[in-house]
N, C-alpha and C positions, 0 to 999 in steps of 0.2 A: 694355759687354756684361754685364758682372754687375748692372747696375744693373739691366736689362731682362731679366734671370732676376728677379731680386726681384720685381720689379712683375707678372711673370706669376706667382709662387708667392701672391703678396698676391692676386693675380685668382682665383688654382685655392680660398685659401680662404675668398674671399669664398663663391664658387660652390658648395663644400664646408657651408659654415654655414648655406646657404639652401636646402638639398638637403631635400625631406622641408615646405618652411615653403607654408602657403596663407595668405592672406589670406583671412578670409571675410565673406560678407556674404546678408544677410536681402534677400531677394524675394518681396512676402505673406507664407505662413508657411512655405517652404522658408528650408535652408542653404547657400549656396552656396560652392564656394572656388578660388581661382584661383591657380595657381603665383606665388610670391613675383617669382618673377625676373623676369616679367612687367611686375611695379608699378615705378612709377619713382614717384609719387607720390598724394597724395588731397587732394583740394580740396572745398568745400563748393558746392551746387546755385551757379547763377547764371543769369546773361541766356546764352538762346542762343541767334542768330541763325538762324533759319528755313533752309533749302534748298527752292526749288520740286523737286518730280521725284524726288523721293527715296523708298527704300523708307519706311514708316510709322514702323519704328524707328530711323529716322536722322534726330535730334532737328535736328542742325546744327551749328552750330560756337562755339569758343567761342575769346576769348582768354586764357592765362594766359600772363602776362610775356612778352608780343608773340608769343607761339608759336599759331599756327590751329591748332584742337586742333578736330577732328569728334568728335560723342557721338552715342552712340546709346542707346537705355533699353534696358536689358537685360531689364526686364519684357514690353516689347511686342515684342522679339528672339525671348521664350519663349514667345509666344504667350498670354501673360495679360493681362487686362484692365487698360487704363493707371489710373492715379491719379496726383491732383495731387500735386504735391512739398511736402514740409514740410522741417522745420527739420533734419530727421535724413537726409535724404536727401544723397547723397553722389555725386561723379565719380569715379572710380578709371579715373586717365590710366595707360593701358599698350603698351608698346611691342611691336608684333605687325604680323607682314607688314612690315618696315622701315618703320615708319609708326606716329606715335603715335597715342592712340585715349582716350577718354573713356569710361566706360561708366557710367551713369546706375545706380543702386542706391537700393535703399530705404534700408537703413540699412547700415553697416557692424560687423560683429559681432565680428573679432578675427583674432589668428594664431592659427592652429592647427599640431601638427607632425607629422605622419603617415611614419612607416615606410613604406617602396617598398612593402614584403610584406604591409602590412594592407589595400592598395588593391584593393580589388576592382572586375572591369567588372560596369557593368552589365546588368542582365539584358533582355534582348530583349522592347519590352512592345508592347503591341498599337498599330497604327496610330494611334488618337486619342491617344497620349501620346506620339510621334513627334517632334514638334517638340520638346519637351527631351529627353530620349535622345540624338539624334546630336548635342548638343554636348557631352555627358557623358562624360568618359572613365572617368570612376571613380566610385566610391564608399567611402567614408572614417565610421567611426565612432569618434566622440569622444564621451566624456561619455555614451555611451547615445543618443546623436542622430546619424542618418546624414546627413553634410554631403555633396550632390554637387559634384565634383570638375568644371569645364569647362576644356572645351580649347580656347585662343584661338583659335588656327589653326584651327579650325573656327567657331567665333562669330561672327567678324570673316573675312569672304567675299573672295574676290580682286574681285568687282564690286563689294563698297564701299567697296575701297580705289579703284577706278574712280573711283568716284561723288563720292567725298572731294575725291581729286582735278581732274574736273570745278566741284565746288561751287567752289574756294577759286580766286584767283590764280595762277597761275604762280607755284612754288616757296614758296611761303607754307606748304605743311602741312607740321606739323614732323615731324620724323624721328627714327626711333628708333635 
């Protein structure tokens, strides 16, 4: 029993040290950053299996270390014009909706560690700038540069957890 107090106080501070931590990453010339706790890891572009049927930013699937991992471009998520992938272009696999997820970025830019009380929401902006907005929970400035904050749970849709699901085998997409 004590043993299983330890490992929940080792749990409270991992949780505690990642409290405040974004990951962030470049999308054209925004900044963008996503709760640490989210990331489970980051892999460099690769082959990715096509989905017929699928919304336009759900690129498809991929394998790392036998795990069906679905991705999606987070650029054409945001409604920006897609571009080809280079060498700087990155996957940030994250575990959202009990379901892992891939998320296609330009580049990746860094951690950053943002105070709860510097986070500001954003501001309510007119319809054609709609589609980023509502995955935006906040806003964050470091360095002079406002990095938007997203919120997975909104990015990542309960119908393309569907859809994930549909694309791969039975039981094949990995879990978060």
């Amino acid at each position: 029993m004590s043993e299983e107090l330890d490992l929940m106080d080792d749990l409270d501070g991992k949780e505690d040290t990642q409290k405040g931590m974004f990951m962030t990453f470049q999308i054209a010339d925004e900044c963008y950053g996503i709760a640490i706790t989210y990331v489970q890891e980051i892999v460099g572009i690769q082959s990715i299996t096509a989905v017929p049927e699928t919304e336009d930013y759900i690129r498809g699937l991929i394998n790392i270390r036998g795990k069906i991992i679905p991705v999606i471009d987070v650029r054409v998520r945001l409604k920006q014009k897609p571009r080809e992938y280079t060498d700087r272009t990155c996957i940030i696999v994250i575990g959202v909706k009990s379901t892992v997820v891939g998320l296609i970025v330009d580049e990746i830019a860094g951690v950053i560690t943002v105070n709860e009380k510097e986070i500001i929401l954003p501001p309510s902006l007119s319809q054609s700038n709609a589609g980023n907005s509502k995955y935006v929970f906040g806003l964050a400035t470091v360095d002079n540069e406002v990095k938007l904050l997203l919120d997975p749970e909104k990015l990542i849709r309960d119908e393309d957890v569907e859809a994930f699901e549909e694309a791969a085998p039975a039981g094949e997409i990995a879990e978060a």
